[in-house]
C-alpha positions as CSV (number, residue, x, y, z in Angstrom):
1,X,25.5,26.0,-46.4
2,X,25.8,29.1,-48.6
3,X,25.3,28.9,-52.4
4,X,28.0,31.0,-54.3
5,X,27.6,32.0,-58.2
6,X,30.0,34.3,-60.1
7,X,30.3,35.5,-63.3
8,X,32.9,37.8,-65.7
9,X,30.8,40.6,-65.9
10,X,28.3,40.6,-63.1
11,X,28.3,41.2,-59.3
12,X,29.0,37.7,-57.5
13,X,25.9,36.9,-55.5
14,X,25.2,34.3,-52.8
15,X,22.5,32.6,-50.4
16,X,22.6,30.9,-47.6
17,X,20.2,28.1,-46.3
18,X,19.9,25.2,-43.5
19,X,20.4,22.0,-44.9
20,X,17.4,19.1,-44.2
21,X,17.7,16.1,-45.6
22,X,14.5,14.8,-45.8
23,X,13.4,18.5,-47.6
24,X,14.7,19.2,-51.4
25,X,14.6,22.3,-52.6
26,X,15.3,24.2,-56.2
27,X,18.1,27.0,-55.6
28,X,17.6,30.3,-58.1
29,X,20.3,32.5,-58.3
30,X,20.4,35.9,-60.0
31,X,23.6,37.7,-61.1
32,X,22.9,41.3,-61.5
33,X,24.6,44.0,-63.4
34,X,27.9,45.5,-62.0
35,X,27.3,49.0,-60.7
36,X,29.4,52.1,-61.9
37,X,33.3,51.0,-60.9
38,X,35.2,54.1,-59.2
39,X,38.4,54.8,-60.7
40,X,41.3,56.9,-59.7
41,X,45.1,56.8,-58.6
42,X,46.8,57.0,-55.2
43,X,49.8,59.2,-55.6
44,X,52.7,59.6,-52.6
45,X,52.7,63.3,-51.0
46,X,50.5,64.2,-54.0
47,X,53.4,63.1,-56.5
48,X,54.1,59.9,-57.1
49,X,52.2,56.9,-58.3
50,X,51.9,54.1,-55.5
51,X,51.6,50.5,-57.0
52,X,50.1,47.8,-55.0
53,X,47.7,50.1,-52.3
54,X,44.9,48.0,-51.3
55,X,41.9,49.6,-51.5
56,X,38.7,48.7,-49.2
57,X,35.0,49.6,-48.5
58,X,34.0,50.9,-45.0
59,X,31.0,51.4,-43.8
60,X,33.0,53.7,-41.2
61,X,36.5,54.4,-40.9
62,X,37.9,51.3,-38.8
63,X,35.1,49.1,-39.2
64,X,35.8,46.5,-42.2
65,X,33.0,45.7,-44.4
66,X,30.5,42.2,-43.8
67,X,32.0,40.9,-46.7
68,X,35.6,41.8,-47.3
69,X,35.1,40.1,-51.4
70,X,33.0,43.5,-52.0
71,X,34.4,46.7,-53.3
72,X,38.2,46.1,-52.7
73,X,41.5,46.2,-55.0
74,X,44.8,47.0,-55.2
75,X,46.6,49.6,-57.4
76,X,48.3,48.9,-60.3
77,X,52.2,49.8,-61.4
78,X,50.8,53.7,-62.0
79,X,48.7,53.5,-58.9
80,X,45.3,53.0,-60.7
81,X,42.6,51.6,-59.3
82,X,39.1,50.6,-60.4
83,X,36.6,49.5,-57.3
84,X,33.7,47.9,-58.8
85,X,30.5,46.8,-56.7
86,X,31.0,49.4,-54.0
87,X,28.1,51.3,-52.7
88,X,26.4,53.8,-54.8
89,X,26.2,56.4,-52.1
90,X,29.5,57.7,-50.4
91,X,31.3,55.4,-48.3
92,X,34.8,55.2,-46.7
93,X,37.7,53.2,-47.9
94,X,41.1,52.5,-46.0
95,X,44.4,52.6,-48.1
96,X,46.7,50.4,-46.8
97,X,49.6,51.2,-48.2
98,X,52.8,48.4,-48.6
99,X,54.9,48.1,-45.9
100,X,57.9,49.4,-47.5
101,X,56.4,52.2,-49.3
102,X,57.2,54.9,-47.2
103,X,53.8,56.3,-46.6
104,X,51.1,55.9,-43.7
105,X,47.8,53.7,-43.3
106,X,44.7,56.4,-44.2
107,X,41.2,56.5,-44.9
108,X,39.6,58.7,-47.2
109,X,35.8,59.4,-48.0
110,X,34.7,58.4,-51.8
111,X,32.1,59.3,-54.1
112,X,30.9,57.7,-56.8
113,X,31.4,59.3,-60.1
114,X,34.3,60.6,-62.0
115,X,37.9,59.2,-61.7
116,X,39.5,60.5,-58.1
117,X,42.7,61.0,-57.2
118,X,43.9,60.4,-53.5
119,X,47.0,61.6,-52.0
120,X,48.6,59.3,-49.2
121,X,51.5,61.3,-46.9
122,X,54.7,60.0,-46.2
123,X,55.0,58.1,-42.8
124,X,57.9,59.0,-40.3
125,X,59.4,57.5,-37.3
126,X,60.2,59.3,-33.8
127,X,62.8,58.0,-31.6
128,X,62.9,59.5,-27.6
129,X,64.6,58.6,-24.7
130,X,63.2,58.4,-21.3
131,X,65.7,60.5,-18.6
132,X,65.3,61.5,-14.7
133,X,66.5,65.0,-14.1
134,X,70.3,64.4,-13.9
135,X,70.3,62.3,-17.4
136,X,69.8,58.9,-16.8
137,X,68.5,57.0,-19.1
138,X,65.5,55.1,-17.7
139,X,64.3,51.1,-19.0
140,X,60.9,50.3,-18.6
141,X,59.2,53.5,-18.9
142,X,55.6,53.2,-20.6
143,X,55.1,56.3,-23.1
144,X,52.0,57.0,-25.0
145,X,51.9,59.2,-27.9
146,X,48.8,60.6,-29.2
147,X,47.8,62.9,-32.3
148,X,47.3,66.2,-30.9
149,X,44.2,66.7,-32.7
150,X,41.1,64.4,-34.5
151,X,39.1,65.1,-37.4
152,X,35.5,66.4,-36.0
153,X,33.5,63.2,-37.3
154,X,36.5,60.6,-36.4
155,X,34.5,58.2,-33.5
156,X,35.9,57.8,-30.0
157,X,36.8,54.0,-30.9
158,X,39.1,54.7,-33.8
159,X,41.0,57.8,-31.7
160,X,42.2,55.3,-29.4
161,X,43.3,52.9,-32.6
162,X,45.7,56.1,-33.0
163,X,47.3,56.2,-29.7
164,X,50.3,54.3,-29.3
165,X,52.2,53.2,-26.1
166,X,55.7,51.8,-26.1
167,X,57.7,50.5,-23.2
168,X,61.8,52.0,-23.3
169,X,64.2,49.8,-24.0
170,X,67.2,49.6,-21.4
171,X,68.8,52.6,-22.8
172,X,65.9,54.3,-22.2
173,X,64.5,54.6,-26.0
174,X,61.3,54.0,-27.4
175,X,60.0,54.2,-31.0
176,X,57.2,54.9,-32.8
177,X,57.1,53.6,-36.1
178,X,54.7,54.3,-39.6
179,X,53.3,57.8,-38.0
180,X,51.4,60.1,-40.2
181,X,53.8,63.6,-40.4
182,X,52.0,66.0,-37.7
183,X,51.8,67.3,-33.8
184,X,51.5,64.9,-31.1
185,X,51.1,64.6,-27.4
């Protein structure tokens, strides 16, 4: 089982033990003092205040936290945010923008201390069509579409999350959807 305690006020904090029933046992729990809550805004192209970004702790870029309760939120109506009970050393955090909100998935590297603000770009779309030399439009045709460069410390796993493949349609098009604004291959 695990044992959960929360409080207003204090970092939630839980244990986890195998039950026996012939074996009773007392169960202490400590809630501890928040640590020092991060606070910033998310603004659009640098601009405009995005409302309802989530916000979440990762220990690297693509790899979601153990305990996805810890160090998460969502910005408010003017794109504030407050992440409280996130590690006191820099850490990553994704912004996962609504879908509707014009701008692209991102993660950003945080550091604990005064308010930050984050800038998230606008997302685009790119429509092709597949043609033989006289053309034709050709169906079925798998393209893959790749940025045509990484960030130095970006690992090998989460380049491959950013190449896309689509199959054409019977006209020949295929579309790539939600793309961060920049050169591909």
């Amino acid at each position: 089982v695990i044992i959960r305690a929360s409080a207003q006020g204090f970092d939630p904090v839980s244990q986890t033990f195998d039950l026996n029933h012939e074996e009773e046992r007392d169960v202490e729990l400590v809630l501890g003092k928040p640590g020092q809550a991060l606070e910033g805004r998310v603004l659009l192209a640098g601009e405009l205040p995005m409302a309802n970004v989530r916000l979440w702790h990762q220990p690297t870029p693509g790899a979601p936290s153990r305990s996805p309760e810890v160090c998460m939120t969502t910005t408010d109506d003017g794109g504030r945010f407050a992440l409280e009970g996130c590690p006191e050393e820099p850490f990553w955090a994704e912004l996962i923008p609504d879908d509707d909100s014009g701008a692209a998935r991102a993660w950003t590297r945080l550091t604990p201390g005064p308010p930050v603000e984050l800038t998230v770009v606008r997302a685009t779309s790119l429509a092709l069509t597949a043609q033989d030399p006289d053309g034709v439009s050709l169906a079925d045709v798998q393209v893959t579409l790749s940025p045509a460069r990484f960030p130095k410390d970006m690992p090998a796993w989460l380049r491959q999350r950013h190449v896309q493949k689509r199959r054409t349609d019977p006209e020949g098009l295929a579309t790539f959807e939600q793309l961060t604004p920049g050169d591909y291959t």
